[in-house]
C-alpha positions in Angstrom: 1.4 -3.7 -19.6 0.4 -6.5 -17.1 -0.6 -5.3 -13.5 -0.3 -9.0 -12.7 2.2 -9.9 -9.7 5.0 -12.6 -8.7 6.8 -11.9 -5.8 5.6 -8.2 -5.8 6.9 -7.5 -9.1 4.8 -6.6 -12.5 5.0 -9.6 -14.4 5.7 -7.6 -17.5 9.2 -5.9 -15.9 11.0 -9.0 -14.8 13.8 -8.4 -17.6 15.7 -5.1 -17.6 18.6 -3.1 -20.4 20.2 -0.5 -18.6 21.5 1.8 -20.9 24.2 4.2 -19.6 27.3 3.2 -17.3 27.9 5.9 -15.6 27.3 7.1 -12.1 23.3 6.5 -11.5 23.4 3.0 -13.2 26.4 1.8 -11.4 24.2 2.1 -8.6 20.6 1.1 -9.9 21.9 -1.8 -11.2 22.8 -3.7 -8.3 19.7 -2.0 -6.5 17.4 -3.7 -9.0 18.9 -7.1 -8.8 18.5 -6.9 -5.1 15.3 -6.5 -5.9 14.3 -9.3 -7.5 15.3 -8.0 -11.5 16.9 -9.6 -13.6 19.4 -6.7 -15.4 19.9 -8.8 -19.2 22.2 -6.1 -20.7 24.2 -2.9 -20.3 25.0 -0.5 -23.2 27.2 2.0 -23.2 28.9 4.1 -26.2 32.2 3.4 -23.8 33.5 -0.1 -23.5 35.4 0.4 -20.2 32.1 1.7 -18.9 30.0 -0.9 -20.2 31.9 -3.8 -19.5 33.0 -2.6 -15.8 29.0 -2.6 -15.1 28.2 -5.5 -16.8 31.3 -7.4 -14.8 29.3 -6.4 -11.5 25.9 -7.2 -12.8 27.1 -11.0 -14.5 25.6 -9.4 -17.8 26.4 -9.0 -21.1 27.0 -5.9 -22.6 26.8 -3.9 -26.2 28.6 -0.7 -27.5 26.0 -0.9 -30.0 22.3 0.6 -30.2 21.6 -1.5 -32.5 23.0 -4.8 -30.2 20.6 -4.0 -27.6 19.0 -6.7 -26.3 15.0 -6.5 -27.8 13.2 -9.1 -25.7 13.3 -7.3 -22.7 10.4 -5.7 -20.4 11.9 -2.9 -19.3 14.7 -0.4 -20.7 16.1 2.2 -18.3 18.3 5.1 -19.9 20.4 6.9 -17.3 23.0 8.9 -20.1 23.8 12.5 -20.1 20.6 15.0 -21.4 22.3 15.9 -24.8 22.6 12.3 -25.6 19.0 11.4 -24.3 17.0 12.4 -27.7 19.5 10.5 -30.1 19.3 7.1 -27.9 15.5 7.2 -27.9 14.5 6.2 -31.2 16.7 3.8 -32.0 16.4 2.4 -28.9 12.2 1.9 -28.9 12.4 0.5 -32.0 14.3 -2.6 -30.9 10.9 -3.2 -28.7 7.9 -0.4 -28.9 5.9 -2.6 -26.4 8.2 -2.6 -23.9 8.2 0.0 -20.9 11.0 2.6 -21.4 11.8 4.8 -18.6 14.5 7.6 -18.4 16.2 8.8 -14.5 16.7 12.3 -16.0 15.9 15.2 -13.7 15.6 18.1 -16.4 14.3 16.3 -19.3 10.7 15.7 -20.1 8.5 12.8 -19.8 7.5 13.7 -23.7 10.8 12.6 -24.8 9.1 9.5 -25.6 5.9 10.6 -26.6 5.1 9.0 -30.4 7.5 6.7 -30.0 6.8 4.3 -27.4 3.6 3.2 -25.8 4.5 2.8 -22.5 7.1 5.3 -20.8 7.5 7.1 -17.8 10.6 9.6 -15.7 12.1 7.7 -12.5 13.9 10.6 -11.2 16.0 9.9 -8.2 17.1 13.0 -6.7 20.4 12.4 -5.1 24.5 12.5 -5.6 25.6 9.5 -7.2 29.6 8.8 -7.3 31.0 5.3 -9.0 33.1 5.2 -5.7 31.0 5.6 -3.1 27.7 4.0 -1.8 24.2 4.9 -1.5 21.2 3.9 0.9 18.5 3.6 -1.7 16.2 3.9 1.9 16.8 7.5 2.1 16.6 8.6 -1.9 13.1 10.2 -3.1 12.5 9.2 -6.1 10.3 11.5 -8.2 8.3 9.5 -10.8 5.6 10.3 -13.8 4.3 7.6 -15.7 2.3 8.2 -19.2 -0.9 6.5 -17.8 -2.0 5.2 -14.7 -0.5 2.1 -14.7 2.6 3.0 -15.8 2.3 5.9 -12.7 1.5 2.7 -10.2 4.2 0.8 -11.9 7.3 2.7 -11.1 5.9 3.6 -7.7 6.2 -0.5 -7.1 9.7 -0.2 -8.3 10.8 3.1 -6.4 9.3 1.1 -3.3 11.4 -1.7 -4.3 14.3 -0.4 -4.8 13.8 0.9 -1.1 13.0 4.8 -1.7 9.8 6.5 -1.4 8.4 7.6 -4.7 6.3 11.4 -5.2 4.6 12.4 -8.2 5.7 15.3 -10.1 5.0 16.8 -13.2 7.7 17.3 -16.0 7.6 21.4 -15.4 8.0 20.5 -11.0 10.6 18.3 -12.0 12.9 20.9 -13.7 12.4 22.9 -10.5 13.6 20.0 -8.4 16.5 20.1 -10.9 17.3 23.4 -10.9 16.9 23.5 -6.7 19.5 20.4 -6.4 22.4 21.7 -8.6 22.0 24.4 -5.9 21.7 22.7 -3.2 24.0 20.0 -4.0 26.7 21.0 -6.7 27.0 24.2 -6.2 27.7 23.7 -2.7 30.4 20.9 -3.2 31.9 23.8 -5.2 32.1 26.0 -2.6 33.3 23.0 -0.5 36.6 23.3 -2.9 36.9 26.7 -3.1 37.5 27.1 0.6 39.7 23.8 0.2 42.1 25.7 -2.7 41.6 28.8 0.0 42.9 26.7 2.8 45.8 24.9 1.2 47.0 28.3 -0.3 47.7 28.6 3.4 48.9 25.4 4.9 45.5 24.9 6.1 43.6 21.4 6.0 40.4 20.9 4.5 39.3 18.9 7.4 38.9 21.9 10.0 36.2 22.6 8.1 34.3 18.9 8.0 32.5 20.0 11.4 31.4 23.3 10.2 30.0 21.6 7.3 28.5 18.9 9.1 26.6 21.0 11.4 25.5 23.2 8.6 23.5 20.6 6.9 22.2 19.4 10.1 20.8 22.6 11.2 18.6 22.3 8.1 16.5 19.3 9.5 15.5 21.6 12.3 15.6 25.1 11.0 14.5 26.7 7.7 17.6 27.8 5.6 16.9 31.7 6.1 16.7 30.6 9.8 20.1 29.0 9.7 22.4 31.7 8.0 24.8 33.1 9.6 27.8 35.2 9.2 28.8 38.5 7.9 26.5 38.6 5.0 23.4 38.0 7.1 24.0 41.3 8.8 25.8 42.8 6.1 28.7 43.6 7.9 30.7 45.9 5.7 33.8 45.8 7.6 34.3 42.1 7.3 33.1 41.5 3.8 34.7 44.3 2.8 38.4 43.1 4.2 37.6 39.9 2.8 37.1 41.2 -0.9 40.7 42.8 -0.4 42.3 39.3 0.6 40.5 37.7 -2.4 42.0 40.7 -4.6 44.6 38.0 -6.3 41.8 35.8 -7.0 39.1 38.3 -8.8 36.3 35.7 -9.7 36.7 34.4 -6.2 36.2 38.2 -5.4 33.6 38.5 -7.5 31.8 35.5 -6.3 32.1 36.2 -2.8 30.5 40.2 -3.1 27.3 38.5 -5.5 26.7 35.9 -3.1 26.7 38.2 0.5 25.0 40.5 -1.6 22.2 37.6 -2.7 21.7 36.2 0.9 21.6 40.0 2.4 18.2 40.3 -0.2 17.3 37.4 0.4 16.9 38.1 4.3 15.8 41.8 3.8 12.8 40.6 1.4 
């Protein structure tokens, strides 16, 4: 790799594949052209994926693996983890000297360990939806690079792209993982169980946008034990218990609710 600059940019990593469509590279994409990058190609196993990224980044695109595009610097892979491991080596071997990076949270740098030379994990730990923007100025992006340069390399590009990039391990990286689906998906979950709750009953799901948006503000200020509140912080019987019997037509809901009051009443009594 060439540590050489133009413009800020590695010389070496002017040319980039994405490969994936779906919800973090529709966003990358036009991050990295901001950028200065020049996106070459998108691949995608789905054509309407594929060719509805491509359309925004005024790139061609491939179906194919082995179509990909091999003269360029850099190949990004943003696809779903069970498909990760069967992209890889077909993939390196249209260019083993390139720098191949994957935005996985839960997969391992290692991935790409006899395979290519230079290869690294840019991680960015945040909720990406096709329909909705983001401000790459507020994303961390969690990065691990399989040498120095490579490390210093897609620190310049989380920088770039506008986020603030952190170092972390493979094994830390899985925790971050693991933390966010709580913190993020399984909390947009609860978001729609009291949504089904609420229209059950005439109720709109907007009453509730407040309540939500001063929970997750609290949390700037306050530690999360600090901010619970409700019935299952003090364990009040009475209400938890009335609420089980108006969830009795529901019994995973029922079932949910009890392990959950139950979990944040440990977690405040440990």
């Amino acid at each position: 790799m060439n540590k050489e600059l133009i413009d800020g940019q590695p010389v070496s990593l002017k040319k980039v594949v994405l490969v994936g469509a779906g919800n973090v590279a529709t966003h990358l994409g036009p991050a990295l052209c901001d950028a200065g990058y020049e996106v070459v190609q998108v691949f995608s196993r789905t054509e309407a994926s594929a060719s509805a990224l491509a359309g925004k980044l005024h790139c061609p695109y491939t179906t194919r693996l082995d179509m990909v595009n091999p003269e360029a610097d850099m190949y990004i892979v943003s696809v779903k983890d069970s498909a990760l491991e069967k992209v890889i080596p077909p993939l390196v071997s249209r260019h083993p000297d390139a720098f191949f990076v994957h935005t996985a949270g839960s997969m391992p740098m290692n991935v790409w360990k006899g395979l290519a030379r230079h290869y690294g994990v840019l991680y960015p730990m945040q909720t990406f939806s096709k329909g909705r923007g983001v401000d790459f100025s507020t994303v961390p992006f969690f990065v691990e690079g399989s040498g120095k340069e490579e490390m210093e390399t897609l620190k310049i590009l989380a920088g770039q792209l506008g986020g603030k990039a952190y170092e972390a391990t493979s094994e830390q990286r899985r925790y971050l993982h693991v933390a966010a689906v709580f913190a993020c998906n399984f909390a947009n979950h609860m978001y729609a169980v009291a949504e089904h709750l609420l229209a059950l009953h005439g109720l709109p799901f907007g009453a509730m946008l407040p309540l939500i948006d001063e929970t997750a503000r609290k949390v700037h200020e306050l530690s999360p034990l600090e901010a619970q509140t409700g019935p299952a912080r003090r364990y009040d019987e009475n209400v938890i218990n009335r609420h089980l019997s108006m969830l009795a037509d529901e019994p995973e809901l029922a079932e949910l609710y009890e392990l959950i009051s139950k979990n944040i009443h440990k977690f405040l009594s440990s």
